[in-house]
C-alpha positions as CSV (number, residue, x, y, z in Angstrom):
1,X,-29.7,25.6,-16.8
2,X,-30.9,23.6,-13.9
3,X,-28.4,22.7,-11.0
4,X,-28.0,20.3,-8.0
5,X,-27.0,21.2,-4.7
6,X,-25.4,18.2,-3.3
7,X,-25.4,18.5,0.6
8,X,-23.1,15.8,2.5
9,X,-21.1,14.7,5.2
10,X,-17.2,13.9,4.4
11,X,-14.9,12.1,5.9
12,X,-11.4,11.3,6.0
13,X,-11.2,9.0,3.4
14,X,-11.1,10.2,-0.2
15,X,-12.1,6.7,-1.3
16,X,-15.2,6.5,0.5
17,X,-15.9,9.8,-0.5
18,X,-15.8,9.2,-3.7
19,X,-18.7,6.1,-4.0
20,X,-20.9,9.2,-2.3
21,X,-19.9,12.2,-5.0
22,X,-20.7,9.1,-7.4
23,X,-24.2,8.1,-5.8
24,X,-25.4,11.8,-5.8
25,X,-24.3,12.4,-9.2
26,X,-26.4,9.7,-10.8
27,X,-29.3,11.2,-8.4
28,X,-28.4,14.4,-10.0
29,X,-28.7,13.2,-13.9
30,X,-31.6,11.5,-12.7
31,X,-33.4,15.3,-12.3
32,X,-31.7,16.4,-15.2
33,X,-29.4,18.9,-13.7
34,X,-26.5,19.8,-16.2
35,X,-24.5,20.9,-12.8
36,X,-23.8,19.2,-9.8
37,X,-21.9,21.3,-7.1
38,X,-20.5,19.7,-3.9
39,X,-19.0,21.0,-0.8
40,X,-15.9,22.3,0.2
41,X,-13.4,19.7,1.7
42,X,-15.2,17.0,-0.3
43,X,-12.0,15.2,-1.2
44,X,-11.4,14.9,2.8
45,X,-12.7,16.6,5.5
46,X,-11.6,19.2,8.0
47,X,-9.3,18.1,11.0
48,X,-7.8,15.3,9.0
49,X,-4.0,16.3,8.2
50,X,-3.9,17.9,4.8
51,X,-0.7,17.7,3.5
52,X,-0.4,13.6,2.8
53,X,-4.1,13.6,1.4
54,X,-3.3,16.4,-1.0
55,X,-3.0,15.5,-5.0
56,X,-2.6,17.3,-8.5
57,X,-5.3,18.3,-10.2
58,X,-4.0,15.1,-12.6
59,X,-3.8,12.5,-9.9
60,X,-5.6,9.7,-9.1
61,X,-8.7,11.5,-7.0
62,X,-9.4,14.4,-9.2
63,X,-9.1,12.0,-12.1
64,X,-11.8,10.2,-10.7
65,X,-14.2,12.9,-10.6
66,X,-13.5,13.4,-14.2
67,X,-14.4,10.2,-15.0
68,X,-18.0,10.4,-13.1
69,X,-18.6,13.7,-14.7
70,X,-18.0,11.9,-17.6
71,X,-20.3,8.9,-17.2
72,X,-23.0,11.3,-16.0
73,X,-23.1,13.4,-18.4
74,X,-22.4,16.5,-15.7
75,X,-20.3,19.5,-14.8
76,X,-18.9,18.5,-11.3
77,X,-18.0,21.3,-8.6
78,X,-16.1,19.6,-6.0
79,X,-13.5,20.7,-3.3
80,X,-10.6,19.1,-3.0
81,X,-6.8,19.8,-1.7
82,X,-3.9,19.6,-3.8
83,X,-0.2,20.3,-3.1
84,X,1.3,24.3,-2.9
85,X,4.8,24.8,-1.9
86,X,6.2,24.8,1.6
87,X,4.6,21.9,2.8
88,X,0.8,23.1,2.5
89,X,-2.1,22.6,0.2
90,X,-4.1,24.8,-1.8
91,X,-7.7,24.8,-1.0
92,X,-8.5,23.6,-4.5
93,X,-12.5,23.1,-6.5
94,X,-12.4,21.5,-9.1
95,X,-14.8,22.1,-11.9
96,X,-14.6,19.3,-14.9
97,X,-17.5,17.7,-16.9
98,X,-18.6,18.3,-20.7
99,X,-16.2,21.3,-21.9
100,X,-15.6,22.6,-18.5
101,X,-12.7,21.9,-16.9
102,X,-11.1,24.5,-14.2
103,X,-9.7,24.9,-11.3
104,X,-10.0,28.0,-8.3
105,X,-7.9,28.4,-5.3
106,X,-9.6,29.7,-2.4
107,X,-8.2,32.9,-1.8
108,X,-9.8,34.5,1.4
109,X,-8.8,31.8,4.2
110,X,-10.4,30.6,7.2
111,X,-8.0,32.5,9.9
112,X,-11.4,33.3,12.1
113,X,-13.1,32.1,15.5
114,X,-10.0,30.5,16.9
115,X,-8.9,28.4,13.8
116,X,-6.1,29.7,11.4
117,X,-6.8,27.7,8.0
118,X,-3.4,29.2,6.4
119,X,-1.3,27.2,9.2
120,X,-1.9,24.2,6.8
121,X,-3.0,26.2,3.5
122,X,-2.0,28.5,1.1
123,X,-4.0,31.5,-0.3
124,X,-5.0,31.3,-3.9
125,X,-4.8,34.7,-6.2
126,X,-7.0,34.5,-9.2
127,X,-10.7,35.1,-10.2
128,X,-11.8,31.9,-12.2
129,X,-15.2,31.7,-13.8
130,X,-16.9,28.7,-16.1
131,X,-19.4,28.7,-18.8
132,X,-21.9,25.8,-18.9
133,X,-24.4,25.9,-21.8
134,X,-23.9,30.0,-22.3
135,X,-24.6,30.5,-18.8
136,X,-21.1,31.9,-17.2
137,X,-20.6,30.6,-13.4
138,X,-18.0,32.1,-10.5
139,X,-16.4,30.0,-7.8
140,X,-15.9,30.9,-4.5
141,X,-15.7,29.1,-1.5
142,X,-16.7,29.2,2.0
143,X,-15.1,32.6,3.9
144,X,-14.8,33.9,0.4
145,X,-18.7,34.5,1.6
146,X,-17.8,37.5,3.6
147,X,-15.6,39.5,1.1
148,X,-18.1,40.9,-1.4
149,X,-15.8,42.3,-3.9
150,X,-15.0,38.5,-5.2
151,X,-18.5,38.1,-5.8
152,X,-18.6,41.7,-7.8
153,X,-15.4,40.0,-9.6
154,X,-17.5,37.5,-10.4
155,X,-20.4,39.7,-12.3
156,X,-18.1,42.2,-14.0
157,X,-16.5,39.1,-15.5
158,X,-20.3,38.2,-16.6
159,X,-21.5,35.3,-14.1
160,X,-24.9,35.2,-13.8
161,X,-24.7,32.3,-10.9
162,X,-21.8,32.4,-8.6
163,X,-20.8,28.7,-6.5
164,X,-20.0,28.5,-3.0
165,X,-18.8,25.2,-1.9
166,X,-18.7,25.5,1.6
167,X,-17.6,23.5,5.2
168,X,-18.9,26.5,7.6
169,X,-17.7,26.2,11.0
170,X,-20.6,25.8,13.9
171,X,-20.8,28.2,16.8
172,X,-22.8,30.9,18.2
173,X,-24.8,32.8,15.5
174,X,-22.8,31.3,12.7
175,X,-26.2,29.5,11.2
176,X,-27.6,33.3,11.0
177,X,-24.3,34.7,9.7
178,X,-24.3,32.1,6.9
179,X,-27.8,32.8,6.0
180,X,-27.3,36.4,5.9
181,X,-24.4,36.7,4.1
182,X,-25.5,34.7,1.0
183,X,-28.4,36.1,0.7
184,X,-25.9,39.5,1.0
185,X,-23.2,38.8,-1.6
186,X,-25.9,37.5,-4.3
187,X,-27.8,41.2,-3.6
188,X,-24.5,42.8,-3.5
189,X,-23.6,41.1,-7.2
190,X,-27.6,41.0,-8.5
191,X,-26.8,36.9,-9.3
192,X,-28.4,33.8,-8.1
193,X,-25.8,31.9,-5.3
194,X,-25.7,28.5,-4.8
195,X,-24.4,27.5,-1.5
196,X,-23.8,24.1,-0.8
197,X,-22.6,23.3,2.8
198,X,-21.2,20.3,4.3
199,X,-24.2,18.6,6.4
200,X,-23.8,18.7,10.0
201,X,-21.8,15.9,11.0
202,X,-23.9,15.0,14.2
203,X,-27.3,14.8,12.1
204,X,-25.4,12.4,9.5
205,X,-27.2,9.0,9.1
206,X,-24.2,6.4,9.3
207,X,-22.5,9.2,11.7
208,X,-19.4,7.9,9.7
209,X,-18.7,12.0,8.5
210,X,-16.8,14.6,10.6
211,X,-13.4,15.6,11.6
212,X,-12.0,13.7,15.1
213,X,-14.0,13.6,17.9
214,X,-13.2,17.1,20.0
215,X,-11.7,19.1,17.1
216,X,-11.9,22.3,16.5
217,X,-11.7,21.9,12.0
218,X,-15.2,23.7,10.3
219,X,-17.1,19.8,9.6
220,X,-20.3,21.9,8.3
221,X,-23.4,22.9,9.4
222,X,-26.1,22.2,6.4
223,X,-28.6,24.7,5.7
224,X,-27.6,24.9,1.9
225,X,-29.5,27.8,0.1
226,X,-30.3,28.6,-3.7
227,X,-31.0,32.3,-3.1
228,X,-32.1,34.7,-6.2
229,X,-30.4,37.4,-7.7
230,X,-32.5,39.9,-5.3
231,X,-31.7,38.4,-2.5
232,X,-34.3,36.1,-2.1
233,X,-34.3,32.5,-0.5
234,X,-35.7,30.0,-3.3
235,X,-35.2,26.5,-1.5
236,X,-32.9,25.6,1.4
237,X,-32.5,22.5,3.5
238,X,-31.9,21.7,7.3
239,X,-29.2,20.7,8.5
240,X,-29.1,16.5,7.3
241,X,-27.7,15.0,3.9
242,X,-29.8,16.0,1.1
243,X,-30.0,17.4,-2.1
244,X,-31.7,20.5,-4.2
245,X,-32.1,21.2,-7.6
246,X,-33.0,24.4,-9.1
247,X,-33.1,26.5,-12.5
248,X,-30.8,29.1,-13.1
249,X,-32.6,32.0,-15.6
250,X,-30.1,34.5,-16.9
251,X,-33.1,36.5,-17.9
252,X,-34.4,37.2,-14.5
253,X,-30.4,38.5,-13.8
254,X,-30.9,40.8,-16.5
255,X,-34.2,41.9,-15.1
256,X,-32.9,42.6,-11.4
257,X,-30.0,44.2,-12.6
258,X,-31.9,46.7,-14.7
259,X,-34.3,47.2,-11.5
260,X,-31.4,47.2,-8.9
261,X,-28.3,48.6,-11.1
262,X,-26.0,48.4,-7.9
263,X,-23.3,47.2,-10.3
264,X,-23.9,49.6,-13.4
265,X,-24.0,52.8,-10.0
266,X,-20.8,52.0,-8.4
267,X,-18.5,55.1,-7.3
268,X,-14.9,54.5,-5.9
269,X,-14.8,56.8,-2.6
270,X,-12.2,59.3,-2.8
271,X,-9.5,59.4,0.1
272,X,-9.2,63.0,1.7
């Protein structure tokens, strides 16, 4: 099953967002992919308030990404935010296209480094996993990275390809912690990880992405990976716009997992 990465820069405006979800999906086709997998926060971005962007997952925006999963004959991975009780949003991705259609909640959230993501959002609960031509796929998304046991979820459920939408918040060391912990979780799991980060705002061509100037809001940092299931780097970008496309091959899974049974050796450690 081949699948594209879709690296880009949001910005506040769902609209305009939309034309470029719809530019890299016909890009996507173009290489045959059968999936196309965009970032987290690609309805809107980071430091834009939430709450008055947010829709159901049968409104206007999310029915738009149907309809360009239809025309292009893909499975579309996209983050959005629709509406949770109390005033906040649910940091939603919506997966739709050619029998898929699903929807996962982010449930680790971004309360980290100074910013506190559950002010604005609510935690989501469930483990949801897609199947696109017989291959079964995970979502996760962004800080969901650095709990381990979702991905785990993910292969015990029988994904052989978890998705990791992502808007990873710059700083000190965080390119190294990005890059360590994908490679991490899709060791941890023995299943290929596709991790498709916002681009860094600043190295944006029309410089038109990004939260408002001086925030604090995680606006991405690129570097985008398509790591293997031992753990293994197979193509990355930099930090600009771009896009990767890459073959997912449940066989070599199998393979790993029978070399590396980290999954099949599990103990639960006893309490004294």
């Amino acid at each position: 099953m081949r699948i594209a990465l879709s690296q880009i820069t949001t910005g506040p405006d769902p609209e305009r967002n939309l034309g470029l979800l719809r530019a890299e999906a016909r890009r996507a086709a173009a290489e045959d992919a059968r999936v196309i997998v965009f970032p987290e926060a690609a309805m809107a971005c980071f430091g834009t308030p939430l709450a008055p962007l947010a829709e159901p997952l049968d409104g206007p925006w999310a029915t738009s990404v149907r309809l360009l999963a239809e025309e292009s004959g893909l499975v579309v991975v996209a983050g959005m935010f629709t509406p949770a009780p109390d005033g906040k949003v649910a940091n939603t991705l919506l997966a739709t296209g050619p029998g898929v259609e699903a929807a996962y909640d982010k449930i680790h959230l971004y309360d980290a480094f100074g910013y506190a993501e559950s002010d604005a959002v609510a935690a989501g609960s469930e483990v949801v996993t897609i199947d696109v031509d017989g291959v079964r796929i995970g979502l996760a998304t962004c800080y969901d990275v650095r709990f381990p046991e979702l991905f785990r979820a993910h292969a015990d459920a029988g994904a052989v390809l978890s998705v990791l939408p992502a808007s990873w918040g710059a700083g000190p060391g965080k390119r190294e912690q990005w890059e360590l912990l994908i490679r991490a979780r899709a060791l941890d799991a023995t299943l290929f990880l596709a991790a498709v980060g916002q681009a860094d705002p600043a190295a944006s061509d029309d410089g038109a992405g990004g939260g408002p100037a001086g925030s604090t809001a995680p606006t991405g940092i690129g570097h985008s990976a398509f790591v293997g299931p031992d753990g293994t780097v197979r193509q990355r970008l930099g930090a600009a716009p771009g896009m990767l496309v890459a073959d997912v091959d449940p066989q070599e899974v199998a393979s790993v997992r029978r070399t590396i049974p980290v999954l099949a050796n599990r103990r639960l450690p006893q309490a004294r």
